[in-house]
VEXDREN-2710 file (C-alpha; in Angstrom, 1 decimal):
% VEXDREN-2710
k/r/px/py/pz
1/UNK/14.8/6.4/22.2
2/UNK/15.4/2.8/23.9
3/UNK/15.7/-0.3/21.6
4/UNK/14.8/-3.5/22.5
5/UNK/16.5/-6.8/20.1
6/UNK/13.2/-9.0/18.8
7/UNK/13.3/-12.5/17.6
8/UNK/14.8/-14.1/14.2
9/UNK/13.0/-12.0/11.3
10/UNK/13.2/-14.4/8.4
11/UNK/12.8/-18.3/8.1
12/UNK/15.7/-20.1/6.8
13/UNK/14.2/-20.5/3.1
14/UNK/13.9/-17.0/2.8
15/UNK/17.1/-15.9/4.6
16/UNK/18.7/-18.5/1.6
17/UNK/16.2/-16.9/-1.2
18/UNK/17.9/-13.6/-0.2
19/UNK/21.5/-15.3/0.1
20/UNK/21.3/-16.4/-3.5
21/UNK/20.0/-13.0/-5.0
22/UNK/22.9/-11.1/-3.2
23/UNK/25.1/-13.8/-4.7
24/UNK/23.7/-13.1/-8.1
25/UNK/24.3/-9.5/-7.6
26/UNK/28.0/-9.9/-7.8
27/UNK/28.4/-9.3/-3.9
28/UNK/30.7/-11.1/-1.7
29/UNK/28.5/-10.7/1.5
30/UNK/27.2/-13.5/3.4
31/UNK/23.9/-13.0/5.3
32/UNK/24.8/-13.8/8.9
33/UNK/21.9/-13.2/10.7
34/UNK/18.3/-11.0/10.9
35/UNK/16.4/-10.1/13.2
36/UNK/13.0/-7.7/14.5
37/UNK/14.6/-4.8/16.7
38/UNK/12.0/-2.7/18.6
39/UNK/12.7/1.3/18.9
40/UNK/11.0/3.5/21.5
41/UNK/10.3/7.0/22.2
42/UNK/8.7/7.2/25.8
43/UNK/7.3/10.4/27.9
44/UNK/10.1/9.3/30.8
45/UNK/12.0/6.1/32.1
46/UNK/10.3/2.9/32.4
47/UNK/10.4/1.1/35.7
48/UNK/11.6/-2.4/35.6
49/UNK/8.3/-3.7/36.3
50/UNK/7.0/-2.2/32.6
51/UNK/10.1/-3.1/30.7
52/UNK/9.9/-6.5/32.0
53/UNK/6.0/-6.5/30.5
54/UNK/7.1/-4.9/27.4
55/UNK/10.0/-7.8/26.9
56/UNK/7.5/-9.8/26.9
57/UNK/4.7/-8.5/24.8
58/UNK/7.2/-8.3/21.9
59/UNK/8.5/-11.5/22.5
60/UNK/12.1/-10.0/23.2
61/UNK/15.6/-12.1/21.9
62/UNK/19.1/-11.8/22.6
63/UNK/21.4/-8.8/21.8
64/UNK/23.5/-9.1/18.8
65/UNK/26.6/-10.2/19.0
66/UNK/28.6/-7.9/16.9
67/UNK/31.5/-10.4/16.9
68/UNK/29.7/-12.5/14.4
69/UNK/29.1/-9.8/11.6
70/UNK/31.7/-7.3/9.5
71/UNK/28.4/-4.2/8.8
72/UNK/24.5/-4.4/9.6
73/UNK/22.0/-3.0/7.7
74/UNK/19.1/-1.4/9.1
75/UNK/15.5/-1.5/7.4
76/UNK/12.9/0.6/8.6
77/UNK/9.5/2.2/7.9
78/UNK/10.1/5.0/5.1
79/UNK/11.2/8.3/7.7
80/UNK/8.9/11.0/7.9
81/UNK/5.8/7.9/7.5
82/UNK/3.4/6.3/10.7
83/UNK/3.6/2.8/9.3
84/UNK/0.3/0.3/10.5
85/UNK/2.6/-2.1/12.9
86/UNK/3.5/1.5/15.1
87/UNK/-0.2/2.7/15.0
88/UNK/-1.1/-1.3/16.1
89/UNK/1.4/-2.0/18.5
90/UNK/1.2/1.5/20.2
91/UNK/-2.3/1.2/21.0
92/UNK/-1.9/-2.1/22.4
93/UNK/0.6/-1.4/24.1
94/UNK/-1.6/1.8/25.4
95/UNK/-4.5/-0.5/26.2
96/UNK/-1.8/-2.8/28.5
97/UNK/-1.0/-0.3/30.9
98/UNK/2.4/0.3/29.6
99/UNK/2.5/4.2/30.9
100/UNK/5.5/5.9/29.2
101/UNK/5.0/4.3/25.9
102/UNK/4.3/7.0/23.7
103/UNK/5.9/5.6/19.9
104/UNK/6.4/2.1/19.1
105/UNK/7.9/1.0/16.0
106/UNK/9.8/-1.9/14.3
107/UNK/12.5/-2.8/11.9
108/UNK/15.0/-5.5/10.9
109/UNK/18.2/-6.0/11.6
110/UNK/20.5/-7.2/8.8
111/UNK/23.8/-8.6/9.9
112/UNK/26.7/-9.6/6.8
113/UNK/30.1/-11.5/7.0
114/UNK/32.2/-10.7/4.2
115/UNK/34.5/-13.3/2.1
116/UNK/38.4/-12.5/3.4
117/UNK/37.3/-9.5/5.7
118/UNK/37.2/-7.2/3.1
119/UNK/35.8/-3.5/3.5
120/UNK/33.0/-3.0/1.5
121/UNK/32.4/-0.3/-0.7
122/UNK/29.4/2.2/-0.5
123/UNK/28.4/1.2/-3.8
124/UNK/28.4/-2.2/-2.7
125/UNK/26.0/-1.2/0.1
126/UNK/23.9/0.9/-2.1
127/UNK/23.2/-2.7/-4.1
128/UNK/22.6/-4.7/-1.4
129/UNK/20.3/-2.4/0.3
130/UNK/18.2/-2.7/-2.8
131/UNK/17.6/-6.0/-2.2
132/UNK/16.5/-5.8/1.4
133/UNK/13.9/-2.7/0.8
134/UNK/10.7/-1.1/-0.6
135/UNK/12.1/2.3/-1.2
136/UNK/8.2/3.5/-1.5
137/UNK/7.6/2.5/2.2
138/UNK/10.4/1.8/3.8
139/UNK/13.9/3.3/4.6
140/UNK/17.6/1.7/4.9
141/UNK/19.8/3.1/8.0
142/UNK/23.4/1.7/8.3
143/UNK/23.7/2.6/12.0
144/UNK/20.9/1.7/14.9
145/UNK/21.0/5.1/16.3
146/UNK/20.0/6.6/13.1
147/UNK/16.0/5.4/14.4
148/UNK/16.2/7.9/16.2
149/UNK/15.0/9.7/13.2
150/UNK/11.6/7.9/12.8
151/UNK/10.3/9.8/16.1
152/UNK/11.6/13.5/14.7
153/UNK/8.7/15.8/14.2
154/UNK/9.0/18.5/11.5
155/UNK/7.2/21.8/12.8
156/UNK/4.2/22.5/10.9
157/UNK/5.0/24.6/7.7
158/UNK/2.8/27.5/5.8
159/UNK/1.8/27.3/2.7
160/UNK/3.6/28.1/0.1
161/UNK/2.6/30.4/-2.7
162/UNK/2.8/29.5/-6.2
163/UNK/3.8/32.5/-8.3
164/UNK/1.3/31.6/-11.4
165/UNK/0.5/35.3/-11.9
166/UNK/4.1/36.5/-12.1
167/UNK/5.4/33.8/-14.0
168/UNK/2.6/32.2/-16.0
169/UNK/2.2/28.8/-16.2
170/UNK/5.7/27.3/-15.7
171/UNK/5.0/28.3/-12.5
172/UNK/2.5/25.3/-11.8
173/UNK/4.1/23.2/-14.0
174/UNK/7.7/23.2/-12.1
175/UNK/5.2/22.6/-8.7
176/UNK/3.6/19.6/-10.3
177/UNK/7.3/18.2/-10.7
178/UNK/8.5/19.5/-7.3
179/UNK/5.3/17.9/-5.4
180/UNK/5.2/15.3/-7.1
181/UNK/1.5/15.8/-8.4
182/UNK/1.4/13.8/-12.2
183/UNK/-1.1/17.1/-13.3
184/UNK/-1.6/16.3/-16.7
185/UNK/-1.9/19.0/-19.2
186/UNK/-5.1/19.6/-19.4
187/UNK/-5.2/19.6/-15.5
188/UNK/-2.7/22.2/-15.1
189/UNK/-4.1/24.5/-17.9
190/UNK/-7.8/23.8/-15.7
191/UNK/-6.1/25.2/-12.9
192/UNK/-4.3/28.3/-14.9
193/UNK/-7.5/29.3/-15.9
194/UNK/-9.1/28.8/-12.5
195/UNK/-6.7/30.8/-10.6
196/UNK/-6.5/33.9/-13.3
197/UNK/-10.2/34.0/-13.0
198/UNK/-9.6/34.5/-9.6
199/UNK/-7.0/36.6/-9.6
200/UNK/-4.7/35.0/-7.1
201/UNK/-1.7/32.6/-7.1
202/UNK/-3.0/29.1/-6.0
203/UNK/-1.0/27.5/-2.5
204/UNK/1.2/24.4/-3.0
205/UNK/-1.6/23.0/-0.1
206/UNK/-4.7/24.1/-3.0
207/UNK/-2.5/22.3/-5.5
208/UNK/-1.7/19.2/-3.3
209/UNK/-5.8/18.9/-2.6
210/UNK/-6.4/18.7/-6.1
211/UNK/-4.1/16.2/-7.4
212/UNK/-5.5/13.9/-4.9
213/UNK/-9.1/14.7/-5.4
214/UNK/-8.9/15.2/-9.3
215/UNK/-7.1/11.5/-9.3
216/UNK/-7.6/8.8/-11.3
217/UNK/-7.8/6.9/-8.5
218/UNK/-10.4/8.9/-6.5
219/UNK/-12.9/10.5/-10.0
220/UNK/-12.2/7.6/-12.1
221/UNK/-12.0/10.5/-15.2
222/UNK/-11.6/8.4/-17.9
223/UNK/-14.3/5.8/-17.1
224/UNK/-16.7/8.8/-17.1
225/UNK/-15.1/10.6/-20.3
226/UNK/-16.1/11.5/-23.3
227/UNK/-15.0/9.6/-26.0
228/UNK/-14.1/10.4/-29.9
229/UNK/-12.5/7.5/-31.6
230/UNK/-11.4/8.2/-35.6
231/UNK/-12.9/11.5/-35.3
232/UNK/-16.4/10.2/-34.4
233/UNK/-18.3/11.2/-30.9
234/UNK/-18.9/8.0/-29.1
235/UNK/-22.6/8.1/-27.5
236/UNK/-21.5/5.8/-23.8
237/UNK/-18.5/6.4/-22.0
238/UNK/-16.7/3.6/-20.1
239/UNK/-19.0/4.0/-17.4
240/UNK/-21.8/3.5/-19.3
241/UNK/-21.1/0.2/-20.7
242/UNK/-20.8/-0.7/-17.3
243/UNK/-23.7/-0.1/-16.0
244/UNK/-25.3/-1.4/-19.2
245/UNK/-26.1/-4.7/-18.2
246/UNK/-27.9/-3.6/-15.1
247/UNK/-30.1/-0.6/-17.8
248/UNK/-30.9/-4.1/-19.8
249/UNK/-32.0/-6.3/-16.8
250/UNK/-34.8/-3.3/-16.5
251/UNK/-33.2/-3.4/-12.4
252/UNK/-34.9/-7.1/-12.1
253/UNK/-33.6/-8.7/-9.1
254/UNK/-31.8/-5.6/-8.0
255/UNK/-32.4/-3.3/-5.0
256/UNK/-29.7/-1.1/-5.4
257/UNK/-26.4/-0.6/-7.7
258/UNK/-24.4/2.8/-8.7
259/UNK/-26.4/5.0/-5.6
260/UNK/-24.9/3.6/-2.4
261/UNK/-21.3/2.1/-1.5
262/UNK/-21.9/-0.9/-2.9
263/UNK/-24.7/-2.4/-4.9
264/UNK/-27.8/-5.2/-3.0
265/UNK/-29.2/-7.8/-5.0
266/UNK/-32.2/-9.7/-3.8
267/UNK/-31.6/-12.6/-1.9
268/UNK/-33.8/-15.8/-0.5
269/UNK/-35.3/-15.8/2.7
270/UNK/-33.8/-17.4/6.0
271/UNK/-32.7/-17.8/9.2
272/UNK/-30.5/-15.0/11.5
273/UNK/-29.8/-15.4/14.3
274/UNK/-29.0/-12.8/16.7
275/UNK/-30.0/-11.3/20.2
276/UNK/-33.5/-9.5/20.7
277/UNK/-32.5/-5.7/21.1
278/UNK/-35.1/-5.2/23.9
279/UNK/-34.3/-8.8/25.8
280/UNK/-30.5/-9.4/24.5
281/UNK/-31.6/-13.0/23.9
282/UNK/-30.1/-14.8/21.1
283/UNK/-32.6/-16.6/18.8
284/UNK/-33.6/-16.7/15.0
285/UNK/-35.5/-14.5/13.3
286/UNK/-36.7/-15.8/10.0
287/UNK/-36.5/-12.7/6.8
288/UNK/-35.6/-12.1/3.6
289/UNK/-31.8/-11.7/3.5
290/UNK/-30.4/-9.5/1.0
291/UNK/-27.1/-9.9/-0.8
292/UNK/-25.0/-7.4/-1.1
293/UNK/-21.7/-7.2/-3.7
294/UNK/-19.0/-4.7/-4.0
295/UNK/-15.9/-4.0/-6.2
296/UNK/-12.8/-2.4/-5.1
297/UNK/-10.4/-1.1/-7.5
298/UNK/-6.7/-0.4/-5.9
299/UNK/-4.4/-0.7/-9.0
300/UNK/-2.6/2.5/-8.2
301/UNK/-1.8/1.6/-5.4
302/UNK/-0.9/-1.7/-5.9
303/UNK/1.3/-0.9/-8.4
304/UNK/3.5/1.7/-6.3
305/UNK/3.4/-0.9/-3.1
306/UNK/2.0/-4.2/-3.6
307/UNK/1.0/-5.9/-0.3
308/UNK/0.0/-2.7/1.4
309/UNK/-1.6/-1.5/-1.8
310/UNK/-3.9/-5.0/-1.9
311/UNK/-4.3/-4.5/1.5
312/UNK/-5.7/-1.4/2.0
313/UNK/-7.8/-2.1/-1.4
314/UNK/-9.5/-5.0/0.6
315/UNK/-10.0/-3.0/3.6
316/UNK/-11.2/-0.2/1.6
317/UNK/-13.8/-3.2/0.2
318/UNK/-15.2/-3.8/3.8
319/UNK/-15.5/-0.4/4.7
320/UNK/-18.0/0.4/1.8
321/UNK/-20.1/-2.7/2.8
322/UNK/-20.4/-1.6/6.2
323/UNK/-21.5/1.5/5.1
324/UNK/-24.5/0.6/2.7
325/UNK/-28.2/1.3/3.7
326/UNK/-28.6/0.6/7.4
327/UNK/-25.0/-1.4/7.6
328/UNK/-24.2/-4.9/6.5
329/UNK/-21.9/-7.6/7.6
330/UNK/-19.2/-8.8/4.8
331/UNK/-19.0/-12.7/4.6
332/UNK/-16.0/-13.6/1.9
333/UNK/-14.0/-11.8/-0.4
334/UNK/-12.2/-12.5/-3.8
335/UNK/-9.1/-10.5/-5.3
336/UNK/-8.1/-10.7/-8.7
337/UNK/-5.1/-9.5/-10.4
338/UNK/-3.9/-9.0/-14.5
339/UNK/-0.2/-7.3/-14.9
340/UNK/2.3/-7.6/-17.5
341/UNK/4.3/-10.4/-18.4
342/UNK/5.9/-11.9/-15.0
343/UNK/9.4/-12.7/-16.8
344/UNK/10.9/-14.9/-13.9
345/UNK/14.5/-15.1/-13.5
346/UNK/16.0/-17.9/-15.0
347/UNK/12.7/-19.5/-16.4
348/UNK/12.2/-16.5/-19.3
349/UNK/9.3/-17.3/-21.9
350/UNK/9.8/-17.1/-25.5
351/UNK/7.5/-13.8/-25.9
352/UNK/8.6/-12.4/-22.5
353/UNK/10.8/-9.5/-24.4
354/UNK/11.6/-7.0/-21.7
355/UNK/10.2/-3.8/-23.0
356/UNK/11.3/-1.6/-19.6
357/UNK/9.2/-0.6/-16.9
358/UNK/8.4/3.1/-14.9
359/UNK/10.7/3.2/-11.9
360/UNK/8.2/4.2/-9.7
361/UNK/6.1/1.0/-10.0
362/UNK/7.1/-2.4/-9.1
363/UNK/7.7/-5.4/-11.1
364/UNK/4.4/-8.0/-12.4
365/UNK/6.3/-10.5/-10.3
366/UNK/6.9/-8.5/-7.0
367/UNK/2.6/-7.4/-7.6
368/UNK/2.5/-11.4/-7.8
369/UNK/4.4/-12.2/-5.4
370/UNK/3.6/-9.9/-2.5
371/UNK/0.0/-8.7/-3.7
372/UNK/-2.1/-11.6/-3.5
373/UNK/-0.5/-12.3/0.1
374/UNK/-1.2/-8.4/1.3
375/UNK/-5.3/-9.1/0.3
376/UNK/-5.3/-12.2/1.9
377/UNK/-3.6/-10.4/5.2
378/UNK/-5.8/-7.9/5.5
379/UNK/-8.9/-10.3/4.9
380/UNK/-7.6/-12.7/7.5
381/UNK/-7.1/-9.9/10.3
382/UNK/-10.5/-8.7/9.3
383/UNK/-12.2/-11.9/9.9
384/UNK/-13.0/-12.5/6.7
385/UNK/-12.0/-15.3/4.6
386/UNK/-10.5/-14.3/0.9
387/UNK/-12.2/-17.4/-1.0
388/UNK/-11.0/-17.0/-4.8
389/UNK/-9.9/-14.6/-7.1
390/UNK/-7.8/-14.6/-10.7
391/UNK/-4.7/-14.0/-12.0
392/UNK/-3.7/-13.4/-15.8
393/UNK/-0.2/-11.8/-17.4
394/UNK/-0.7/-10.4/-20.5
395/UNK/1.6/-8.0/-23.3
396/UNK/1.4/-7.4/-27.1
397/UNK/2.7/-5.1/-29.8
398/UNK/-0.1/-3.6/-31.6
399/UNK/0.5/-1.2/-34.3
400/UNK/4.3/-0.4/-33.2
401/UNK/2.5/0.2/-29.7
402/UNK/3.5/-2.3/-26.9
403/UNK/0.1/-3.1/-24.7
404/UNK/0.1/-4.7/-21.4
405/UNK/-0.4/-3.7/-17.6
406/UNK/2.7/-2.5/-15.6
407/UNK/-0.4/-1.3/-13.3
408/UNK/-2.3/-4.3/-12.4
END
């Protein structure tokens, strides 16, 4: 692995934003110093020639002075994980002629002082490395050779089976918890079923497979459920209700909707202009000029990781328009988001009673704070301006039941 020191990682208002909450943390360190450091895994050495190019594509800085700092903290791309920046900048660096360049990947550096030179405990480390990192997607390393880890490759392991027909249904049950699947019952007594009918134990692989496909996320289940409320047999799901309006517009104005990717209103007709495909001359062609409109839902996601979560929910976006009929080409976007209430640190609101939240999500103010900025990204990269969007916090106790969205 060869490293290579980048350029300052964080403006001075943030590097002070992150100064005051490590100060409010209790902690006695003093944020000297961060920086982007560049970690390598190459087929062979690099001649000077490539290093020199490679300096320079990153935009390579000075090497630390460890003089300067008491411990550095290291944060990374969550181990085990191909993040986007090492699929990017690998292939660019592919596509420049870099040979040798196999991996390329990126972290920060964070270098601490501490008040009186004291030693600081691993507790204390444990704290502040909170505040530095996602744990969802991203890792904390307290020495630089530790990278070395984010190039390791695990041999490909068999699957494992699960002993359902030995041990009954516990069996699947202590798998959901191990894997990490969120079955819910009804799921795993599906699968029970399933797998006794077939008289075989189900893989951890079969298992994995169907937690992803059977999601929430992916089938949208309880949109398309059945639904009794007070013991009555409700004739529309979710679903239904949403595609009301279009059943009561009798499809006027409407070319497509709930068939393709996305849905195609009628549009006006105009001007495109665009080459001839026999001459390759540009000129305009005057036609009727569909519209086309798409929803995206990535709340999941969003919740778990918040700017790669929008992200990816605004990529995913585009990549259903492209694909409708014969292809289209997306013009602008909008993002909205509703969470729970934002309770901001030293500005609380009366009603903002802190009612706990799932470890495993993040905060309504991190969602705020880094989701609308991940959309935006992603759109911006794209090509594609993000034009407008919405934004509403909202909790209440109904019925001794507190209501609100901790997923957004």
């Amino acid at each position: 692995m060869l490293y290579i020191p980048g350029q300052k990682a964080l403006s001075a208002f943030r590097t002070e934003k992150l100064q005051t909450k490590i100060q409010a943390a209790g902690l006695s360190c003093v944020l000297k110093e961060t920086q982007y450091e560049y970690f390598l895994e190459t087929s062979g050495d690099l001649t000077n020639e490539i290093q020199a190019q490679l300096k320079a594509l990153l935009n390579a800085g000075d090497a630390a002075n460890p003089r300067l700092t008491k411990f550095e903290l290291f944060v990374v791309p969550r181990l085990g994980t191909l993040s986007p920046w090492r699929s990017k900048a690998t292939e660019i660096a592919n596509i420049c002629g870099l040979i040798g360049v196999q991996h390329l990947e990126r972290g920060i550096r964070y270098a601490f002082s501490v008040e009186g030179d004291a030693a600081v405990s691993r507790a204390d480390q444990e704290t502040l490395a909170a505040l530095l990192f996602d744990p969802m997607t991203e890792s904390v390393l307290t020495e630089r050779s530790a990278a070395q880890q984010l190039f390791e490759r695990i041999p490909p392991q068999p699957g494992k089976a699960i002993a359902l027909l030995e041990t009954g249904v516990g069996a699947i049950e202590r798998a959901n918890v191990d894997l990490g699947l969120a079955l819910a019952e009804d799921e795993i007594a599906y699968l029970k079923a399933a797998f006794e009918n077939l008289a075989r134990n189900p893989t951890d692989v079969e298992l994995m497979m169907f937690a992803q496909a059977n999601s929430e996320h992916c089938r949208h289940k309880i949109f398309k459920a059945d639904w009794t409320l007070e013991g009555e047999a409700r004739a529309h799901s979710l679903m239904d209700m949403i595609q009301n309006t279009y059943d009561k517009s009798a499809g006027r104005g409407v070319l497509s909707a709930y068939s393709d990717n996305a849905s195609v209103i009628e549009g006006s007709v105009s001007d495109r202009f665009y080459p001839d495909p026999e001459t390759d001359v540009f000129g305009y062609c005057t036609e009727q000029t569909p519209i086309l409109m798409k929803v995206e839902t990535h709340n999941h996601p969003t919740a778990i990781a918040p700017f790669p979560g929008a992200a990816t929910g605004a990529g995913g976006e585009i990549r259903d328009e492209g694909a409708v009929g014969r292809g289209s080409k997306p013009k602008a976007g909008l993002i909205g988001f509703t969470v729970s209430n934002l309770r901001i640190p030293n500005a609380p609101a009366p009603w903002e009673t802190d009612f706990g939240l799932p470890a495993r999500i993040a905060s309504p103010l991190s969602i705020m704070l880094e989701g609308p900025i991940g959309g935006a990204a992603f759109n911006n990269e794209f090509g594609r301006p993000n034009l407008a969007g919405y934004f509403r916090s909202f909790e209440m106790t109904l019925a001794g039941e507190r209501w609100g969205y901790h997923k957004p």
